[in-house]
mmCIF file of the C-alpha atoms, coordinates in Angstrom:
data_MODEL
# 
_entry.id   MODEL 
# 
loop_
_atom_site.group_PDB 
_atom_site.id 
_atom_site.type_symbol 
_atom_site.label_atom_id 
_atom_site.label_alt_id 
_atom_site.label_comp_id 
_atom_site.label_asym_id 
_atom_site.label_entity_id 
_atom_site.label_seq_id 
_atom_site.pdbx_PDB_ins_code 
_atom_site.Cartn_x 
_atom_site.Cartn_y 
_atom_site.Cartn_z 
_atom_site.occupancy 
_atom_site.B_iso_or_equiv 
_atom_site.pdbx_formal_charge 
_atom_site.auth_seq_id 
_atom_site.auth_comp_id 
_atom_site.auth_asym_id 
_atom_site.auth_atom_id 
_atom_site.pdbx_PDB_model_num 
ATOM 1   C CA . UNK A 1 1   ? 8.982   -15.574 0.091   1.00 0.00 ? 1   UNK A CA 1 
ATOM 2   C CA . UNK A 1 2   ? 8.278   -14.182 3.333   1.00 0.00 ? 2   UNK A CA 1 
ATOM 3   C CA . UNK A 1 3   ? 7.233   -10.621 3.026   1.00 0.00 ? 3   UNK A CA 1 
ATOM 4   C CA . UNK A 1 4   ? 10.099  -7.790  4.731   1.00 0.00 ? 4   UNK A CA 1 
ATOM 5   C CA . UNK A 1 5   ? 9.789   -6.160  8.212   1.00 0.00 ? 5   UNK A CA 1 
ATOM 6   C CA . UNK A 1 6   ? 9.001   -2.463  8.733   1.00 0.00 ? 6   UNK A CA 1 
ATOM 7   C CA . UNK A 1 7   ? 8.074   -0.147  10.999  1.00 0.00 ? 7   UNK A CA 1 
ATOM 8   C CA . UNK A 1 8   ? 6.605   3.494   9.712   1.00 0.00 ? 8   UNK A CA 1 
ATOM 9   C CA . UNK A 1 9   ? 4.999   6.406   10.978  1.00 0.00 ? 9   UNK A CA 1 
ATOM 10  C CA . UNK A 1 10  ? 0.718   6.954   9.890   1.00 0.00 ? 10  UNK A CA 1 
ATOM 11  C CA . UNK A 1 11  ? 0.848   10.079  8.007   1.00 0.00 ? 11  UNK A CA 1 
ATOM 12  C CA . UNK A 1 12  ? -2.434  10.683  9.824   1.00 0.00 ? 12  UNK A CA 1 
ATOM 13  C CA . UNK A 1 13  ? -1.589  9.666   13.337  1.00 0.00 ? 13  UNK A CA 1 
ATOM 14  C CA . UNK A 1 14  ? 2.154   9.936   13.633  1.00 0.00 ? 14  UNK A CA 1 
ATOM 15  C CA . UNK A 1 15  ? 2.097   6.609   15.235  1.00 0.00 ? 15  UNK A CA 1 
ATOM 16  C CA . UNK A 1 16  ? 4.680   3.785   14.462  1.00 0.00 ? 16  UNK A CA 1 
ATOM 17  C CA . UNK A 1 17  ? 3.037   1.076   12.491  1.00 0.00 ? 17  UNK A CA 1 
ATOM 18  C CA . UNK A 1 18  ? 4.854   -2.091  11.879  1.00 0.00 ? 18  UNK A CA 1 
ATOM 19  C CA . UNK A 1 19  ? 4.450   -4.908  9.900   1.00 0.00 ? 19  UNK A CA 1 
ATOM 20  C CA . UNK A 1 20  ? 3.881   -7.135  13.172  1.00 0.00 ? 20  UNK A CA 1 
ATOM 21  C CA . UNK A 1 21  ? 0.464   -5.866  13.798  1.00 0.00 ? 21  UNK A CA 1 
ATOM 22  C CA . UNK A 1 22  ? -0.882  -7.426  10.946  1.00 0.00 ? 22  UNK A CA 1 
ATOM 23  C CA . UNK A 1 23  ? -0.253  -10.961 12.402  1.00 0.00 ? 23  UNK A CA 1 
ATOM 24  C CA . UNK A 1 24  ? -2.875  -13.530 11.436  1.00 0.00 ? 24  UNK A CA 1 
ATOM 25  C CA . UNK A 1 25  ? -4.486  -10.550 8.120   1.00 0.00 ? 25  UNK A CA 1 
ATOM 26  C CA . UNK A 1 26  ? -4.293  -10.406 4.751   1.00 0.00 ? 26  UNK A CA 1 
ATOM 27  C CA . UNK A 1 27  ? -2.824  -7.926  3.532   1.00 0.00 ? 27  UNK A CA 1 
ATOM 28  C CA . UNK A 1 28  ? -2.594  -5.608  0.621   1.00 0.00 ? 28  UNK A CA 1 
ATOM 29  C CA . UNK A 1 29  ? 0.247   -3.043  0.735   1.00 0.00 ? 29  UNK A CA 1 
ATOM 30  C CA . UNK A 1 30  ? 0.736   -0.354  -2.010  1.00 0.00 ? 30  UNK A CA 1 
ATOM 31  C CA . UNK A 1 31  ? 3.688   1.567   -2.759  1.00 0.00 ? 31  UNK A CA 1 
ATOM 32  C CA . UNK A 1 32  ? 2.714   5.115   -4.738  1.00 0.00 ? 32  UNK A CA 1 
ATOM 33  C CA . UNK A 1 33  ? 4.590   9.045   -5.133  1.00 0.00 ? 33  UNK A CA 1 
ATOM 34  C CA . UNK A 1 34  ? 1.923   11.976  -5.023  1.00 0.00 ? 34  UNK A CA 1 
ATOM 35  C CA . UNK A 1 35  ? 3.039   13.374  -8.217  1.00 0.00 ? 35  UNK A CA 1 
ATOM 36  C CA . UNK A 1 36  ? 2.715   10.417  -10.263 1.00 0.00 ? 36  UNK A CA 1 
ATOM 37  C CA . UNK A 1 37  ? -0.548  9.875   -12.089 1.00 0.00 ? 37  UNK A CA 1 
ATOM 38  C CA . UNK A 1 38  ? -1.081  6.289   -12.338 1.00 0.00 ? 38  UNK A CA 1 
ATOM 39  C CA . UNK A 1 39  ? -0.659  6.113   -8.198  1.00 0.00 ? 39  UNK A CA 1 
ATOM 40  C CA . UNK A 1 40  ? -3.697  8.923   -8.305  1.00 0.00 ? 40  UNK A CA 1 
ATOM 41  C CA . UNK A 1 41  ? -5.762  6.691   -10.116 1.00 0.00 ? 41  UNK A CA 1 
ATOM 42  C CA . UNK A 1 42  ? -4.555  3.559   -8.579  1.00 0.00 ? 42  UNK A CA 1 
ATOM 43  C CA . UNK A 1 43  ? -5.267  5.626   -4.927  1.00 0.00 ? 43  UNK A CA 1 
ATOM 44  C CA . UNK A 1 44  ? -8.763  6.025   -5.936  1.00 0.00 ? 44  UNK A CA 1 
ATOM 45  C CA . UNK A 1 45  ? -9.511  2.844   -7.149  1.00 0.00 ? 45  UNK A CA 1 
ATOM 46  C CA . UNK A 1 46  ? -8.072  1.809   -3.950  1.00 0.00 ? 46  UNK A CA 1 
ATOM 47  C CA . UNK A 1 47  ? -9.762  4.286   -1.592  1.00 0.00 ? 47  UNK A CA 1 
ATOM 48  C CA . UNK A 1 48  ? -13.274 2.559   -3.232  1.00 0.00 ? 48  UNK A CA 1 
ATOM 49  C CA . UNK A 1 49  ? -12.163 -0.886  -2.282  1.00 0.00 ? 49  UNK A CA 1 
ATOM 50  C CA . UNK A 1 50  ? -11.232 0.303   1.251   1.00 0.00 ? 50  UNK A CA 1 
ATOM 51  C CA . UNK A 1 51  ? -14.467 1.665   1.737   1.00 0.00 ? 51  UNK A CA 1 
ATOM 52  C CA . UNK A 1 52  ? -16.600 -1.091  0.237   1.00 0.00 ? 52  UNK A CA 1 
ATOM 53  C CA . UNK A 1 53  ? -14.203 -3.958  1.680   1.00 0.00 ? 53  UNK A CA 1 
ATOM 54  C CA . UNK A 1 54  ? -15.038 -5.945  4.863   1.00 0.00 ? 54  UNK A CA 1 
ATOM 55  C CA . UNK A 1 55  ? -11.312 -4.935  6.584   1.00 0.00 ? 55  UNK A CA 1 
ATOM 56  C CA . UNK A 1 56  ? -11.564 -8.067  8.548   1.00 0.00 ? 56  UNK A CA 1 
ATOM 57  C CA . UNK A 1 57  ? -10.996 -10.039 5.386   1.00 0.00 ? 57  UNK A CA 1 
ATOM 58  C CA . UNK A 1 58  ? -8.176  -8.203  3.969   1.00 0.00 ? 58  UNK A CA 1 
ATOM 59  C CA . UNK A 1 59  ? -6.336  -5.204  5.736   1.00 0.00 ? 59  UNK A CA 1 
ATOM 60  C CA . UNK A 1 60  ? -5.029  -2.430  3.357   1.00 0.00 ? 60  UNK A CA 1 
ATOM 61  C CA . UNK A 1 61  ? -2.407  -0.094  4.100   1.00 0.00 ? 61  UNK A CA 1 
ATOM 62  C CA . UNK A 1 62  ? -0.640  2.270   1.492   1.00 0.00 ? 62  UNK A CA 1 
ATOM 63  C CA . UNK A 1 63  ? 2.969   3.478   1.736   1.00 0.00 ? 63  UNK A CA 1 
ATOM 64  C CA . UNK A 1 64  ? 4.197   6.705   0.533   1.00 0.00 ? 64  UNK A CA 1 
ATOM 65  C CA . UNK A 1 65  ? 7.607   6.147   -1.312  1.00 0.00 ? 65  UNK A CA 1 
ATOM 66  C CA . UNK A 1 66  ? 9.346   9.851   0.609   1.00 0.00 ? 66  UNK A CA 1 
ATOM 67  C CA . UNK A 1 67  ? 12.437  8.718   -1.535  1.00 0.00 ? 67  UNK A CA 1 
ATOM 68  C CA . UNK A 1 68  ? 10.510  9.492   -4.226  1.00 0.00 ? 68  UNK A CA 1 
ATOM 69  C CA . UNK A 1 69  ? 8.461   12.629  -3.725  1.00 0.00 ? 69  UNK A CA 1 
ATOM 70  C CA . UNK A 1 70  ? 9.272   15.844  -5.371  1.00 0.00 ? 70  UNK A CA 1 
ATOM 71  C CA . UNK A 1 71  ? 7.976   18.096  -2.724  1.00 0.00 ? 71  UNK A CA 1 
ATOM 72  C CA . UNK A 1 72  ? 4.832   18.981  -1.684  1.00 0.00 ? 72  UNK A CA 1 
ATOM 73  C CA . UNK A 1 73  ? 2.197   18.702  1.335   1.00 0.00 ? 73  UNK A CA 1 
ATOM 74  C CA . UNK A 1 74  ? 1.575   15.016  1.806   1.00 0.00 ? 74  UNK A CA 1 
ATOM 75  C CA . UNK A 1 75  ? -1.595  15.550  3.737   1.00 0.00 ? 75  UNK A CA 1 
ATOM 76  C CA . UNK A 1 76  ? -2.930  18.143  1.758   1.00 0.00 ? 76  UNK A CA 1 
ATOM 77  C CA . UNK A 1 77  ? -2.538  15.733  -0.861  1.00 0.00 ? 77  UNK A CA 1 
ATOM 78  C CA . UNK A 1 78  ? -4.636  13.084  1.066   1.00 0.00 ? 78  UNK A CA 1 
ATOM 79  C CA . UNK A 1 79  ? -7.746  15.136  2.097   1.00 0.00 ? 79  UNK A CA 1 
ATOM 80  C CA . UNK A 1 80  ? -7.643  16.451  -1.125  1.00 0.00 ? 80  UNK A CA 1 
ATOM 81  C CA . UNK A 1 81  ? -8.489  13.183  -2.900  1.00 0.00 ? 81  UNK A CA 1 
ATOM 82  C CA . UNK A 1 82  ? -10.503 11.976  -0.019  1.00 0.00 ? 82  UNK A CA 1 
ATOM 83  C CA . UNK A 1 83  ? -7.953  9.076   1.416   1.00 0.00 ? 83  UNK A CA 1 
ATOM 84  C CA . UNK A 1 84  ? -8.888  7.560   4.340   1.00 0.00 ? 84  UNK A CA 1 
ATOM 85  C CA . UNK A 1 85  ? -7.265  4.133   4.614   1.00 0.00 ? 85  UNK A CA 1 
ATOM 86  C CA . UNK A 1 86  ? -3.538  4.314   6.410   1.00 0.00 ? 86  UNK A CA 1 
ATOM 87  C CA . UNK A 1 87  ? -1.071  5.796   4.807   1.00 0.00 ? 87  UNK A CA 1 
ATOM 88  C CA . UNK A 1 88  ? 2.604   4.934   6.200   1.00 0.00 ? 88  UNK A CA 1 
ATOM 89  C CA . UNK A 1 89  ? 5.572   6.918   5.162   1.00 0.00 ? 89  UNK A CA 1 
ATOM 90  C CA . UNK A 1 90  ? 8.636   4.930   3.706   1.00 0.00 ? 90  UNK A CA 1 
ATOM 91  C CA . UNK A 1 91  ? 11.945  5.982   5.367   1.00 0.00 ? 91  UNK A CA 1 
ATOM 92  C CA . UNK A 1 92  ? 13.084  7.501   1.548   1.00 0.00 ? 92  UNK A CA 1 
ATOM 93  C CA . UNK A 1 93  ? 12.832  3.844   -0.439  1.00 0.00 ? 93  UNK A CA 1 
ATOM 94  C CA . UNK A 1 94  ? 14.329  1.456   2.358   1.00 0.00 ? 94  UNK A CA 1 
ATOM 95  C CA . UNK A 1 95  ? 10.945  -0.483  2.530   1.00 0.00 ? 95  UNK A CA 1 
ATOM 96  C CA . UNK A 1 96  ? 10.081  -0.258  -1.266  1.00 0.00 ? 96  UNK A CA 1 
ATOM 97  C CA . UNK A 1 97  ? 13.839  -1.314  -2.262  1.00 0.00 ? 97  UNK A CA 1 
ATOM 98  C CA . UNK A 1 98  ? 13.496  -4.366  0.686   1.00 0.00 ? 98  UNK A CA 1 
ATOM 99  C CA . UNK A 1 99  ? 9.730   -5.339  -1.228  1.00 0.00 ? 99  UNK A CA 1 
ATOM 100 C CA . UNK A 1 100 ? 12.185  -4.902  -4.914  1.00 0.00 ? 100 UNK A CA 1 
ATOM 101 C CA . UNK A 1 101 ? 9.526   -2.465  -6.444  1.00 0.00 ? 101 UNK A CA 1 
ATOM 102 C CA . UNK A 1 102 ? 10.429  -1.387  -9.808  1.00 0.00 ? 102 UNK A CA 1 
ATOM 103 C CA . UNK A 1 103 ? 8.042   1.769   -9.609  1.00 0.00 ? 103 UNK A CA 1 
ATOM 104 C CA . UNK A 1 104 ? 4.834   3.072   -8.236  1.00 0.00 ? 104 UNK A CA 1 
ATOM 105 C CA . UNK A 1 105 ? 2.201   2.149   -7.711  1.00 0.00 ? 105 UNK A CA 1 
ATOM 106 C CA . UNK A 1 106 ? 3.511   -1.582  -7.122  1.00 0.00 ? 106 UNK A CA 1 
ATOM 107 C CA . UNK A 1 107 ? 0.865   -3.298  -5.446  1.00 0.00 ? 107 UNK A CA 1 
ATOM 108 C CA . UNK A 1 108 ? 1.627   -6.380  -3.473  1.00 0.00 ? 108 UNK A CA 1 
ATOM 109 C CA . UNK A 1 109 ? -0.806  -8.609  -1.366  1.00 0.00 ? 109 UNK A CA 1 
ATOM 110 C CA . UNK A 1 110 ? 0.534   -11.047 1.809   1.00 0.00 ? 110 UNK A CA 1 
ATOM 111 C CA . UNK A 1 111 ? -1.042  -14.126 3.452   1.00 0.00 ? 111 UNK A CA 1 
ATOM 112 C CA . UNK A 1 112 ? -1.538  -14.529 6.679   1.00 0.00 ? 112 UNK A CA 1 
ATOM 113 C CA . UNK A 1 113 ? 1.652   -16.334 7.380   1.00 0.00 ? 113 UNK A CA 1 
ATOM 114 C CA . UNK A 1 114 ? 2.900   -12.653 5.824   1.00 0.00 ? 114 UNK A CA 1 
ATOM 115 C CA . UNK A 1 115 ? 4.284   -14.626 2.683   1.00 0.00 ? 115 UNK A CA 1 
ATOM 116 C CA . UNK A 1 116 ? 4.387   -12.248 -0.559  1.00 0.00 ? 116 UNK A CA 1 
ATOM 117 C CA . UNK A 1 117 ? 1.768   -14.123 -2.916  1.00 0.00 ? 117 UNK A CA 1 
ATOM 118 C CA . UNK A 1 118 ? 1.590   -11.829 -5.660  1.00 0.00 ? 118 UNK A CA 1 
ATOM 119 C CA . UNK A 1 119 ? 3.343   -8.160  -6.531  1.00 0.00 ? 119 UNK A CA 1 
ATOM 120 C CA . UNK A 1 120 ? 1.858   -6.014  -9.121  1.00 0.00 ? 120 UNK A CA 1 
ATOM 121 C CA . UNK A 1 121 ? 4.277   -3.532  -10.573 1.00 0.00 ? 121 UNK A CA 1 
ATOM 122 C CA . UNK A 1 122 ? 2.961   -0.136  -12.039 1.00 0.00 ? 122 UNK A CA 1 
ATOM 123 C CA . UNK A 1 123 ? 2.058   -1.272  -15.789 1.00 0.00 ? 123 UNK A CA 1 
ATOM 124 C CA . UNK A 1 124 ? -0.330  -3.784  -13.916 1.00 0.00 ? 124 UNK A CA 1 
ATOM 125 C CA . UNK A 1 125 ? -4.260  -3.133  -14.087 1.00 0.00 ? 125 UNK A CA 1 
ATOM 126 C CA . UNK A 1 126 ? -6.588  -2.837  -11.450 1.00 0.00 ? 126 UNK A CA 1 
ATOM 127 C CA . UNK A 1 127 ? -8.530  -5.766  -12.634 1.00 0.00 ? 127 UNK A CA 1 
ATOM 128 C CA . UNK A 1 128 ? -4.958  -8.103  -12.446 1.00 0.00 ? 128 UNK A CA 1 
ATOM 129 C CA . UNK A 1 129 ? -5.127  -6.536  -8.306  1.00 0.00 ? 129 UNK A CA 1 
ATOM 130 C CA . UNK A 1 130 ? -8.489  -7.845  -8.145  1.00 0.00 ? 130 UNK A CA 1 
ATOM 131 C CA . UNK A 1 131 ? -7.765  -11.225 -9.437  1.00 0.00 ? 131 UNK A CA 1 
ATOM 132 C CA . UNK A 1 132 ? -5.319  -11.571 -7.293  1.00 0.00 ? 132 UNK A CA 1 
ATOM 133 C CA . UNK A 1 133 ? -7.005  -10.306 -4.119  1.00 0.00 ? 133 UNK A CA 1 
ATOM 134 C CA . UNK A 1 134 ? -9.736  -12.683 -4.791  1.00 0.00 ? 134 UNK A CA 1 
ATOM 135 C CA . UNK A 1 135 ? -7.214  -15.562 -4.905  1.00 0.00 ? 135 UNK A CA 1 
ATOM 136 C CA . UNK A 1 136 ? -6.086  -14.473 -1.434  1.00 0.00 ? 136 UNK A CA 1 
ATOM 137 C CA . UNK A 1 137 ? -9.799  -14.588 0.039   1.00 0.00 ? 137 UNK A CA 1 
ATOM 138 C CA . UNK A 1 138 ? -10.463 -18.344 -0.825  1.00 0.00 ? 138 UNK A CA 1 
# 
């Protein structure tokens, strides 16, 4: 299945990011709320890939879920727990309903053709993400 269109603002650099600019990457998208705790942990795990991950191989980009949110600084959240990959915020759950997440964190990972190969919902581990993610870098 070929993997929805978006375009969303970077938290960080209020820039429009779309799904276009990915063409010819890998790509690992995640879908997580601030307030909920297994999208913390998830975010950490994931900040440790980003930062020990050759981004030419696989690009990772998270999006927050605003539909979803209960309030509360989004960027304080993000230098708070150290977050430094891009962080794209949903227009309230328009891309997370077109991806049909059930919950966050959903983790899902995209060829380069953008097809979805794998989605990981929220009662997923990190080690299932992994497994997958090394499928997609044969």
């Amino acid at each position: 299945m070929n993997a929805p269109t978006f375009a969303l603002e970077n938290i960080q650099t209020n820039e429009q990011w779309s799904l276009d600019q990915f063409i010819n990457h890998k790509l690992m998208i995640t879908f997580w709320a601030s307030w909920c705790p297994d999208s913390q942990k998830d975010l950490k795990q994931k900040q440790a890939l980003y930062e020990s991950t050759n981004s030419d191989e696989v690009k990772m980009i998270t999006i927050n879920v605003t539909g979803r949110e209960r309030g509360g600084d989004i960027n304080k959240f993000l230098e708070e727990n150290h977050i430094t990959f891009p962080v794209l915020a949903d227009d309230g759950t328009k891309t997370y309903d077109a991806y049909r997440c059930m919950g966050v964190p959903t983790t899902v990972l995209l060829n380069e053709h953008h097809e979805i190969i794998a989605t990981y919902h929220d009662k997923s581990t990190f080690m299932d993400i992994m497994k997958g993610l090394s499928t997609l870098l044969r």
